[in-house]
N, C-alpha and C positions, 0 to 999 in steps of 0.2 A: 609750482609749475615745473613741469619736464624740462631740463635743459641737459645740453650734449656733455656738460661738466658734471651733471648727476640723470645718468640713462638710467637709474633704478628707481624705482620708489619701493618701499617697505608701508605695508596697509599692516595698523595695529591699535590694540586699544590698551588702555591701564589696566594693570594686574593680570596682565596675559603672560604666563610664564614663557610658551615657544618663543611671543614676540619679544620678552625681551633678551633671551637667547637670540635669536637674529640680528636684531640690531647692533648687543654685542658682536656676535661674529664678525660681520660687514665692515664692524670698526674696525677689531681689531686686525684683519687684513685691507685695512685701507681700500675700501671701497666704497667710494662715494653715493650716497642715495637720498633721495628725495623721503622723509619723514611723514606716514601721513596718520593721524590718530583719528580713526574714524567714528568717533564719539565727539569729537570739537571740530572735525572739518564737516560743514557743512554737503558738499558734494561727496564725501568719503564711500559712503554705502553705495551711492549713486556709482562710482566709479567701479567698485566691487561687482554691481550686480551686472556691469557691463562683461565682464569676463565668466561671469556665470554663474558667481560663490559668493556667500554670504557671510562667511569666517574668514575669521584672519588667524596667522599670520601670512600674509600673500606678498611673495616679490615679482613685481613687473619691471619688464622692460616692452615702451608701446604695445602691441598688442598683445603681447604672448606674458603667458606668469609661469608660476611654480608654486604650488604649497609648500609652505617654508617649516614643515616638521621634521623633514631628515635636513640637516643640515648638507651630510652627501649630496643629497638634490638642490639644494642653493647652492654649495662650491658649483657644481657642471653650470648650472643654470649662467651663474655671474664669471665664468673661466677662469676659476681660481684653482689651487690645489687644494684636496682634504684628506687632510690623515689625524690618527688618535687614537689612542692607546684605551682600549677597553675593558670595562670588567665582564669576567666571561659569563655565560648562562648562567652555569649554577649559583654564582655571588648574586649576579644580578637579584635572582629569585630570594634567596636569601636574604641580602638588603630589604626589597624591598617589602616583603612580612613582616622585619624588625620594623623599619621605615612604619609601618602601617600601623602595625600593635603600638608604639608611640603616640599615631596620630590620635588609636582611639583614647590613650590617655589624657591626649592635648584637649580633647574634643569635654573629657568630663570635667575639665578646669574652668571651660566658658561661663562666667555668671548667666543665668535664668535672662537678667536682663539686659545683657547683652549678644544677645541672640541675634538681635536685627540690628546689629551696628552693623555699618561701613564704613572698613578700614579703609575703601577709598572711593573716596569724597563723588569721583566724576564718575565712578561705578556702579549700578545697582545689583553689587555684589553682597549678601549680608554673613556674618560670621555663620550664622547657620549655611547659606549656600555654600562658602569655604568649606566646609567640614565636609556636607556631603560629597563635595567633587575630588575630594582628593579619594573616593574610593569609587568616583563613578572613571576613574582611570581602568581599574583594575578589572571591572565588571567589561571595559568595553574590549578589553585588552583578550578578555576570557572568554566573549560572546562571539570574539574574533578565531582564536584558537580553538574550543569548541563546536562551535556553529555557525562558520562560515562569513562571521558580520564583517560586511565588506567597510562600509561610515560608520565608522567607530562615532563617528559627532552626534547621530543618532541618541547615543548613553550620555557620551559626556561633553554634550552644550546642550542638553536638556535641562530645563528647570524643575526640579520634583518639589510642587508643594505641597506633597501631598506627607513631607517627611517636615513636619511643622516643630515638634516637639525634639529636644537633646535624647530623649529616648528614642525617639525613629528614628534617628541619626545611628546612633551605636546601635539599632538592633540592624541598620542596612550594611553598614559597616562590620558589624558581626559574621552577616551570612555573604559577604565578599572572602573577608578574611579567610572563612573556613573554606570557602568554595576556592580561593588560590591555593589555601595549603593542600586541600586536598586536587587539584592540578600540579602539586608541586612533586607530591608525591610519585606520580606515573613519570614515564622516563622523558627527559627534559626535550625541546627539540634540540638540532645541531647545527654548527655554526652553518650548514649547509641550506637550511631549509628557510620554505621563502610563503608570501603569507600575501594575498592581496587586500589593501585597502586603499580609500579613498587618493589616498594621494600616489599612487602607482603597489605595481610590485613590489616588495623589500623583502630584506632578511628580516628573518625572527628575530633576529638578535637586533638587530637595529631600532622595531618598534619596542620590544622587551626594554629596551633601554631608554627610548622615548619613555613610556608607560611610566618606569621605575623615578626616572628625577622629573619628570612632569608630576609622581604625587609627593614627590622629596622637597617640590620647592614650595609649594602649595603647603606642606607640611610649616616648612620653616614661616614663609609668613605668616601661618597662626601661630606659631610659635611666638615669632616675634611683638605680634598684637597682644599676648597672653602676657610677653612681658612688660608692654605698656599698659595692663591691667595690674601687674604686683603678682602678678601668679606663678612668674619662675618658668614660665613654657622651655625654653632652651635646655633651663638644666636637668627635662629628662630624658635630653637625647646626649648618647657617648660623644666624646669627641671628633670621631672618627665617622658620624654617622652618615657623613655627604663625601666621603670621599672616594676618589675614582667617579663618580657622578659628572658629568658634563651640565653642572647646572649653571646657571645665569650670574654673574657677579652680583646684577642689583638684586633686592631684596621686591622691589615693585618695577622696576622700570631702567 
């Protein structure tokens, strides 16, 4: 329940990397909010579909919310301050190619049968779904900057079953990859320029940066599943690979 000791609530479910980016932030500047995982609360969705949206991560206070993917729009949202030290365009671009040609290494580690695990449990998320969404970032990122795709969630909260096998996987993964390099190529945007999607106007740089540790952390928990396999996933990314990254302390949640 809403009470005047926590005016927020945070709508989120498990294994949502924005959500648990948010939750962190909200902590760590002490900002009290009402927790609602809309996968075990029974009224969850119900309470979502009342504001008009069906994704999370969503911060409300009473009637009015925020899509909670820039963080900048959660600071104003809850009047808090926001600042942060960023990595510029070109890293970012850079990282996140490394970042990516990685995953598809992570991706050729998955044993055959475990394809359809669920690293988690309350999710009907499967190692396969993991794999492909960490490049269905990049695809909506580039649908966006190409071709005007205003809901990015279109690309990447769609289910593709149609990528069933580890080889449809890397061959969709493949023609992202190439098709970012070759957008990386033509000359970058500028910290100047602005891009509309779903959750308002932004900088490029700001979604660019969502885009990039949104498939950086995605990245890391199949890592980390790889290494509760025996398969080493971690050690074949550099040390340095998530740094500068604004990504999530937890690894799930």
């Amino acid at each position: 329940m809403q009470t005047q000791e926590h005016p927020f609530k945070v709508y989120w479910q498990p294994g949502c990397s924005s959500c648990v980016k948010v939750k962190e932030f909200l902590t760590s500047m002490e900002v009290p909010f009402v927790s609602v995982n809309v996968l075990a609360e029974p009224t969850g969705f119900d309470e979502l579909l009342k504001f008009g949206v069906r994704t999370v991560p969503i911060v409300s206070k009473g009637d009015e919310f925020v899509f909670a993917q820039e963080l900048a729009d959660v600071a104003k949202f809850v009047g808090i301050p926001f600042s942060g030290r960023r990595l510029s365009i070109p890293q970012l671009v850079e990282r996140w190619i490394y970042l990516l040609e990685c995953a598809r290494e992570l991706i050729t580690l998955i044993p055959d049968d475990k394809l359809e695990y669920r690293p988690v449990a309350e999710r009907p998320r499967t190692m396969r779904d993991l794999s492909y969404h960490i490049f269905q970032s990049p695809h909506a990122f580039l649908e966006a900057m190409e071709n005007g795709l205003e809901d990015l969630r279109t690309i990447f909260s769609v289910k593709r079953p149609d990528l069933k096998t580890k080889d449809d996987v890397l061959g969709y993964a493949d023609s992202i990859l190439a098709r970012l390099k070759d957008w990386a190529a033509r000359p970058l945007p500028t910290e100047q320029d602005m891009i509309q999607v779903y959750y308002g106007l932004q900088p490029v740089h700001g979604v660019l940066e969502r885009s990039t540790w949104h498939s950086a952390q995605h990245i890391r928990q199949l890592a980390f599943v790889l290494d509760g396999f025996g398969e080493q996933g971690s050690s074949l990314l550099r040390p340095d690979a998530y740094d500068g990254l604004p990504m999530p302390i937890g690894v799930w949640e």
